[in-house]
C-alpha positions as CSV (number, residue, x, y, z in Angstrom):
1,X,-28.0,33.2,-8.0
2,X,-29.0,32.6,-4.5
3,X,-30.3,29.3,-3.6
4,X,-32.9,30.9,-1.1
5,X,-34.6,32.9,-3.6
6,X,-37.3,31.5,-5.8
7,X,-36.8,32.2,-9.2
8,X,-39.3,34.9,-9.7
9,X,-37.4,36.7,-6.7
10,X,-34.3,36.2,-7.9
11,X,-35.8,37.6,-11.3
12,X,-36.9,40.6,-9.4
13,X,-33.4,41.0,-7.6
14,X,-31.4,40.9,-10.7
15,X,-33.4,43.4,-12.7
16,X,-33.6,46.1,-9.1
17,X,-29.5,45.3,-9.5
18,X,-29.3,45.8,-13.2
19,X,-31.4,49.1,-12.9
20,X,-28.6,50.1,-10.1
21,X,-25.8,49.5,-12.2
22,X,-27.4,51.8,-15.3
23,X,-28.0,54.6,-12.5
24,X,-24.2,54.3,-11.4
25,X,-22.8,54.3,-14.7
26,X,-25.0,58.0,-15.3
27,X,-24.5,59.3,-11.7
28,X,-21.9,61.7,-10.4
29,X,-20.7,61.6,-7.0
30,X,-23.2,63.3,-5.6
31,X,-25.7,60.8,-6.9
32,X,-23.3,57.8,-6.3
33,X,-23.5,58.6,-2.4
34,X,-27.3,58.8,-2.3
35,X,-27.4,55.8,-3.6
36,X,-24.6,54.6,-1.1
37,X,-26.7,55.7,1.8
38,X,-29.9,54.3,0.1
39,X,-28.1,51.1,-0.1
40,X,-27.2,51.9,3.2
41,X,-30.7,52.2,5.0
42,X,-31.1,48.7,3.1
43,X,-29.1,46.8,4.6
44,X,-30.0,48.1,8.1
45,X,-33.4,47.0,7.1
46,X,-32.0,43.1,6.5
47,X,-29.8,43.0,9.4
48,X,-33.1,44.4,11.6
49,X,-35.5,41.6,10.1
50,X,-32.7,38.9,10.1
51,X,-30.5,39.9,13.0
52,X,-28.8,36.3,13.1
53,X,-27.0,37.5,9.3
54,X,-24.7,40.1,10.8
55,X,-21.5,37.8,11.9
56,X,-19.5,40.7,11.9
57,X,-17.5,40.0,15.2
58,X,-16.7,43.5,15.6
């Protein structure tokens, strides 16, 4: 994976990842876009702590 990560993080990453993907293959919609906005509220976290990742030139 990820270069930046050590490997116990990138451990920890893939399994929160792998635990998403079983909840999206059980989940209806309804669920799907909780876990959209979860994701959500996420990344606006990363993008508040590391401001300098958002390139989007919008």
């Amino acid at each position: 994976m990820s270069t930046g990560l050590e490997d116990e993080q990138s451990q920890q990453l893939l399994s929160l990842i792998n635990g998403l993907e079983e909840l999206i293959a059980v989940t209806d919609q309804d669920g799907a876009e909780e876990v959209l906005d979860e994701l959500y509220v996420l990344l606006t976290k990363i993008y508040d702590r590391f401001p300098e990742l958002d390139t989007d030139e919008a």
